[in-house]
Backbone as ProteinMPNN parsed JSONL, in Angstrom:
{"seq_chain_A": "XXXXXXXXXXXXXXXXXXXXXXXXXXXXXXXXXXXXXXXXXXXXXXXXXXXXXXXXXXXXXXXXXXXXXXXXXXXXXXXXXXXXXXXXXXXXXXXXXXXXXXXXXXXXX", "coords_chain_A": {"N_chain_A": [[52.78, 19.712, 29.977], [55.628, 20.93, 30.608], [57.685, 24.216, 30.402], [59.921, 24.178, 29.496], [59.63, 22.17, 27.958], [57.71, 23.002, 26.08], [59.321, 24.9, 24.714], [61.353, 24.014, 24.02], [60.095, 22.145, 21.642], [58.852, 23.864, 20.178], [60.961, 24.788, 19.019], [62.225, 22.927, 17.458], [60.092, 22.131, 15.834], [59.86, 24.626, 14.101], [61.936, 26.379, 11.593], [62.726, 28.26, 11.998], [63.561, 30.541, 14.82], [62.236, 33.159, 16.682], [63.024, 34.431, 20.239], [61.604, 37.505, 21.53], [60.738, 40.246, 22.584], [57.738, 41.62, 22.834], [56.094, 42.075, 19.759], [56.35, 40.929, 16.04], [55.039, 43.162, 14.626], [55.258, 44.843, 16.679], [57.33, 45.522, 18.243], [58.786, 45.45, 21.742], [61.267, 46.464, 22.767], [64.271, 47.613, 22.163], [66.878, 46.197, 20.856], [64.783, 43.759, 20.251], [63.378, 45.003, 17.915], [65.474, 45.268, 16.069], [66.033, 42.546, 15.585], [64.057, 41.79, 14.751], [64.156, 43.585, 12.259], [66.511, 42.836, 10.726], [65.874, 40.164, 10.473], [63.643, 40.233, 8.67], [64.715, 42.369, 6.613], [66.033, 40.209, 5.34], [64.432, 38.38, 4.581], [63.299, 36.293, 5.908], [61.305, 33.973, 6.688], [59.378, 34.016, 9.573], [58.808, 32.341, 13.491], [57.578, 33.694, 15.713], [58.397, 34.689, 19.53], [56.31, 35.912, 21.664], [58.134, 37.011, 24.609], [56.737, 38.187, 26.82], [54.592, 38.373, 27.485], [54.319, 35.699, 28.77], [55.385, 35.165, 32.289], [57.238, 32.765, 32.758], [58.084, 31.82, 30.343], [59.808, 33.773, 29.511], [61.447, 33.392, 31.469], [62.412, 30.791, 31.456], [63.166, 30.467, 29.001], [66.049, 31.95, 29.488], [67.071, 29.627, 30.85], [67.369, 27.383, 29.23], [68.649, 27.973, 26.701], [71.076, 29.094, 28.305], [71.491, 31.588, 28.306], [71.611, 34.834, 29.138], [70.178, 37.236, 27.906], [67.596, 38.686, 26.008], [66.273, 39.524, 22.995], [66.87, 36.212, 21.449], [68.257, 34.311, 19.257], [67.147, 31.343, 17.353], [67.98, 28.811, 14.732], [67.219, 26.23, 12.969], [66.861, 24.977, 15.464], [69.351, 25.362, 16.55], [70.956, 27.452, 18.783], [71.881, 30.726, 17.959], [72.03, 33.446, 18.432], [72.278, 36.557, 20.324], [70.768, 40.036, 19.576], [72.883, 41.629, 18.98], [74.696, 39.465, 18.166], [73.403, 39.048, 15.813], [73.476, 41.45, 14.737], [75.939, 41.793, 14.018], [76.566, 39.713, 12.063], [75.229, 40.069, 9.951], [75.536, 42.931, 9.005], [78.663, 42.003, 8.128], [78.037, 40.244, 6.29], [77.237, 37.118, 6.472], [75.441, 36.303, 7.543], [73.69, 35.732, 5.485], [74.987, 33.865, 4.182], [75.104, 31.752, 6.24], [72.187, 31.128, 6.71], [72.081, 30.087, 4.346], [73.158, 27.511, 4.344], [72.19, 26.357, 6.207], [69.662, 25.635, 5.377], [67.503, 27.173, 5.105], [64.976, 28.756, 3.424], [64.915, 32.109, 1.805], [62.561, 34.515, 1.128], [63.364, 37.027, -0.222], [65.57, 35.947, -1.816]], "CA_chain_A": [[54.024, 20.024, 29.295], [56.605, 21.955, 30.697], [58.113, 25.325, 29.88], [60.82, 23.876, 28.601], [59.202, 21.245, 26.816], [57.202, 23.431, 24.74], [60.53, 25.647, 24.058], [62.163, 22.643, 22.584], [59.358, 21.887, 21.191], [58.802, 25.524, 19.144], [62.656, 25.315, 18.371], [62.639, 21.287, 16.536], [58.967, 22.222, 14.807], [60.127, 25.518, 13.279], [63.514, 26.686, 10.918], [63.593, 29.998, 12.642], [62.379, 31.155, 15.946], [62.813, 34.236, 17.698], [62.257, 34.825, 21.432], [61.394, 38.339, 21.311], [59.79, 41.132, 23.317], [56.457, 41.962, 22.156], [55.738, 41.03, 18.445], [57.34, 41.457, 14.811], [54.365, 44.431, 14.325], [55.135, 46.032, 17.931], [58.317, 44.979, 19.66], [58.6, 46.851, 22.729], [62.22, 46.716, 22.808], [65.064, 48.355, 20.902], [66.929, 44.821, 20.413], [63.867, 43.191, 19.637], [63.221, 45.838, 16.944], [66.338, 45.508, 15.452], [66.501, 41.578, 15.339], [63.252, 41.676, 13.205], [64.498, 44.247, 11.164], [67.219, 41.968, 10.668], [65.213, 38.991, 9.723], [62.838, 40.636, 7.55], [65.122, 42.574, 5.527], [66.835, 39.159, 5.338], [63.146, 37.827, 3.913], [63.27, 34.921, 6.568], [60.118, 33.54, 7.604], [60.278, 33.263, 11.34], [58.033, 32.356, 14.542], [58.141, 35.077, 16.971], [57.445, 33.977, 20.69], [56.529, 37.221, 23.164], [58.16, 36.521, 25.998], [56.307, 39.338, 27.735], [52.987, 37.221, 27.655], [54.227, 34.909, 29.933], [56.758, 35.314, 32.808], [57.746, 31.297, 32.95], [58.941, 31.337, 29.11], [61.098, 34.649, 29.718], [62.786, 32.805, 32.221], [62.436, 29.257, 31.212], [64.098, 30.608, 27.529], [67.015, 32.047, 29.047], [67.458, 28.827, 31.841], [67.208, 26.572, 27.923], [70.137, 28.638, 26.081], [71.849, 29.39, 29.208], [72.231, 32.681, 27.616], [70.739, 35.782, 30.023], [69.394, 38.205, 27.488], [66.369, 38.516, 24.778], [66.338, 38.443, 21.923], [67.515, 34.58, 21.194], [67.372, 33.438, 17.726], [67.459, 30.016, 16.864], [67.612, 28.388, 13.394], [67.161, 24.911, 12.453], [67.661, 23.992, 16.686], [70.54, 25.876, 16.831], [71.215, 28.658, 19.094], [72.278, 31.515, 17.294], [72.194, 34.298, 19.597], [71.032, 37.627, 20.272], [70.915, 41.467, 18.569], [74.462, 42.242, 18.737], [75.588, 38.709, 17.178], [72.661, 39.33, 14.501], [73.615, 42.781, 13.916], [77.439, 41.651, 13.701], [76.473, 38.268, 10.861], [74.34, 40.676, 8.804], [76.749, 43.227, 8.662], [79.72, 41.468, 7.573], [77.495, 39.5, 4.916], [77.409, 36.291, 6.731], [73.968, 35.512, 8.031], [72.684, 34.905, 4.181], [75.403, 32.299, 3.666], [74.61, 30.558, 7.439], [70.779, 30.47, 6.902], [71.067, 28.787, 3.175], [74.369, 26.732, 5.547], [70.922, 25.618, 7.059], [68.699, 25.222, 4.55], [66.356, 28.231, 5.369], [64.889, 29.628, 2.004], [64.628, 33.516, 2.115], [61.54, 35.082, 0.113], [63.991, 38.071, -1.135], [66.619, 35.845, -3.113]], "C_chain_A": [[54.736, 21.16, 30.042], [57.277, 22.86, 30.103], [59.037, 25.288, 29.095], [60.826, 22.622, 27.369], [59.001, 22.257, 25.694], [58.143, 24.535, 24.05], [61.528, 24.719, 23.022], [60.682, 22.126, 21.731], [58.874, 22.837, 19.49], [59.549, 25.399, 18.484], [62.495, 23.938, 17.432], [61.495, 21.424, 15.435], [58.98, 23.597, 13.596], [61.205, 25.712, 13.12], [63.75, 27.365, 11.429], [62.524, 30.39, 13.613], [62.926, 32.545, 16.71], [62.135, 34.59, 18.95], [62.442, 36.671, 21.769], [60.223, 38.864, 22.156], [58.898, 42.095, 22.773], [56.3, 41.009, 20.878], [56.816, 41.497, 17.401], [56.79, 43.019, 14.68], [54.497, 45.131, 15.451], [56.199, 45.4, 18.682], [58.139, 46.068, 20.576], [60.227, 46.62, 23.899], [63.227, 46.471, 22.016], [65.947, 46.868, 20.3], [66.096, 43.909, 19.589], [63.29, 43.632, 17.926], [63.878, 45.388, 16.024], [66.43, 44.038, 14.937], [65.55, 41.01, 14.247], [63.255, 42.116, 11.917], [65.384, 43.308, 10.131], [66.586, 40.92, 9.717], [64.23, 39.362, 8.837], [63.464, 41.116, 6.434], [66.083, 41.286, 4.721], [65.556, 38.234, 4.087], [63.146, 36.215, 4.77], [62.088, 34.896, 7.223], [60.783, 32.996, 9.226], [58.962, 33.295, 12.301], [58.665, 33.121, 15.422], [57.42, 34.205, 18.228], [57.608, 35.239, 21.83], [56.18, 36.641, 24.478], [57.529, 37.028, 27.322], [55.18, 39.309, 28.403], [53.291, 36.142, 28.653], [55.65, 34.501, 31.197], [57.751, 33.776, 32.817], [58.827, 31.057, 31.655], [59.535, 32.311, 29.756], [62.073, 34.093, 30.399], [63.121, 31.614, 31.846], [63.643, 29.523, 29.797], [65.626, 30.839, 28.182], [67.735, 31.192, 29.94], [67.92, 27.667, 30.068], [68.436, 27.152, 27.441], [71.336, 28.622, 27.216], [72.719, 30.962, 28.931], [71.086, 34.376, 28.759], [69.738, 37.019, 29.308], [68.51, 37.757, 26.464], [66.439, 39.691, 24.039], [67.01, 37.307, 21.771], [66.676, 34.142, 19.721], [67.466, 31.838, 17.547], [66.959, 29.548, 15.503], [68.335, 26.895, 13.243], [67.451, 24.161, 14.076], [68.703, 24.43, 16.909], [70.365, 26.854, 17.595], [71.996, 29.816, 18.782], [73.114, 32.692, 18.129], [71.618, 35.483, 19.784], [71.25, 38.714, 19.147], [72.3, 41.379, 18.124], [74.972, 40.914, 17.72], [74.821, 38.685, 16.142], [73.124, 40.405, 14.093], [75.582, 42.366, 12.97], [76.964, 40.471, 12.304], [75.739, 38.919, 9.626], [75.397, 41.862, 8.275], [77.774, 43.324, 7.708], [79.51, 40.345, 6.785], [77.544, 38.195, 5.287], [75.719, 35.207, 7.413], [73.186, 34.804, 6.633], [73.586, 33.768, 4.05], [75.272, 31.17, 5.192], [73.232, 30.381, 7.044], [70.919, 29.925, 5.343], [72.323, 27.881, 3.577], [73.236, 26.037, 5.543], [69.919, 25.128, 6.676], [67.281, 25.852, 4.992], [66.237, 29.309, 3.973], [64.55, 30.831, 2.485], [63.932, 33.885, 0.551], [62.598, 36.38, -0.781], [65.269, 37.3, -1.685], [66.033, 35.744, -3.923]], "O_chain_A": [[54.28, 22.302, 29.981], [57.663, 22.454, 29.007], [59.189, 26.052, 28.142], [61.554, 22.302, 26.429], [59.722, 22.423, 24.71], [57.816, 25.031, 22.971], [62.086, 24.752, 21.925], [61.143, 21.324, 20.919], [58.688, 22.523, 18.314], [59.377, 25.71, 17.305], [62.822, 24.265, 16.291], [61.699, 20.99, 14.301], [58.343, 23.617, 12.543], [61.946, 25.447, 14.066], [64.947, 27.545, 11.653], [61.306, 30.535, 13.502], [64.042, 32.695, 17.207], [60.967, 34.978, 18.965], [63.509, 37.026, 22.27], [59.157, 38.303, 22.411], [59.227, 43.194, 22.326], [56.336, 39.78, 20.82], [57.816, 42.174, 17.64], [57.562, 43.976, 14.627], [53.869, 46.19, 15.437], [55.947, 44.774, 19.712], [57.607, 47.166, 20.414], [60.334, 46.609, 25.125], [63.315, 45.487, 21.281], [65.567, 46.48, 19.195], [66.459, 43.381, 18.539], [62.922, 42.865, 17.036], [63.264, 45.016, 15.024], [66.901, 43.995, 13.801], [65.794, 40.243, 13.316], [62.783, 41.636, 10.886], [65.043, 43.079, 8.97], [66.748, 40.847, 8.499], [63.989, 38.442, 8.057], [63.149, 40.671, 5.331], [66.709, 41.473, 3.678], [65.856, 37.647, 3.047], [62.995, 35.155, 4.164], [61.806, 35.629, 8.17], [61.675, 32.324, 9.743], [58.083, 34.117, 12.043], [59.836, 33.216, 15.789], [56.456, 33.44, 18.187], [58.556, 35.494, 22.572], [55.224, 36.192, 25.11], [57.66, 36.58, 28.461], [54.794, 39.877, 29.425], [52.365, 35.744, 29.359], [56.607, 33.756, 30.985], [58.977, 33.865, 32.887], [59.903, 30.46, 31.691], [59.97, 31.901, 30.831], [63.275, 34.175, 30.145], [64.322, 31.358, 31.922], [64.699, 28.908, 29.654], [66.521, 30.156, 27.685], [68.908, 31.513, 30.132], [69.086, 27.273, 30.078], [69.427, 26.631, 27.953], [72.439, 28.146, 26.945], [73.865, 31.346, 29.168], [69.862, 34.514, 28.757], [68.823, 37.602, 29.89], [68.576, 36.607, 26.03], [66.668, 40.788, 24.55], [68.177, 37.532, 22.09], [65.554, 33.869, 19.294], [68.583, 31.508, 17.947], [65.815, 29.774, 15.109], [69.511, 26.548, 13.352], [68.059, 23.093, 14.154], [69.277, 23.728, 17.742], [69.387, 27.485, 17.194], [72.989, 29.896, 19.504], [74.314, 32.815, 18.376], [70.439, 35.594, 19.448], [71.761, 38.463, 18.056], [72.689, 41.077, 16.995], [75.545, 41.162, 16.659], [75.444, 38.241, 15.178], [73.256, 40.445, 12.869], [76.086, 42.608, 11.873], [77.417, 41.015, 11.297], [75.673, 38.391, 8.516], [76.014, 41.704, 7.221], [77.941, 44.163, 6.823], [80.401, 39.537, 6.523], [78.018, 37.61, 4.313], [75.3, 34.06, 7.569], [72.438, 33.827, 6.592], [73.072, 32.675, 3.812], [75.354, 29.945, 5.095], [72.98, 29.177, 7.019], [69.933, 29.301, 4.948], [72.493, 27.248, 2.535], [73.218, 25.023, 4.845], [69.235, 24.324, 7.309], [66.232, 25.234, 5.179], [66.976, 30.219, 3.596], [63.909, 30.857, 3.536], [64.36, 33.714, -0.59], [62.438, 36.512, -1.995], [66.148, 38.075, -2.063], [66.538, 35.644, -5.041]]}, "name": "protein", "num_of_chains": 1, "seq": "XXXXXXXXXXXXXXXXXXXXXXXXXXXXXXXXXXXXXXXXXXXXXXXXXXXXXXXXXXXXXXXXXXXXXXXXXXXXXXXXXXXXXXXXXXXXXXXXXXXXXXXXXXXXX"}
């Protein structure tokens, strides 16, 4: 399987994925931090994938989006995007009405 198999693969088998540096319990960067913060205070179950574990996904993820930086969220197969457009949708009260848009239940409604 290829790198980009098992990236489409991650993204069609789970509602919410985040490619993320390090983990949810230890990112090990300030983006990354922030995009879990994000999704947790959000109460969204999500698969984290540290890209930091293997150099092929880091690059393979952002050759798949065509997007150059990490964090990359994706929900439901969608490409979402990174910190800044999470920090901007949470914000301005818009990420809770796209993820139930999507049909992603959140443990804190």
């Amino acid at each position: 399987m290829t790198v980009q198999d098992q990236i489409a693969k991650d993204i069609a088998e789970n509602d919410v994925v985040l490619y993320m540096k390090g983990t949810p319990v230890f990112p090990q960067c300030g983006f990354s931090s922030m995009a879990v913060q994000i999704l947790s205070n959000l109460g969204v179950k999500f698969k984290a994938v540290d890209v930091l574990k293997d150099p092929e996904v880091r690059q393979g993820i952002k050759e798949f989006s065509n997007w150059p930086t990490i964090p990359q969220l994706y929900v439901k197969g969608e490409f979402v995007g990174g910190s800044d457009i999470m920090r901007e949708m949470y914000e301005n009260d818009e990420f809770r009405p796209f993820l139930a848009e999507k049909g992603v239940s959140l443990e804190n409604a």
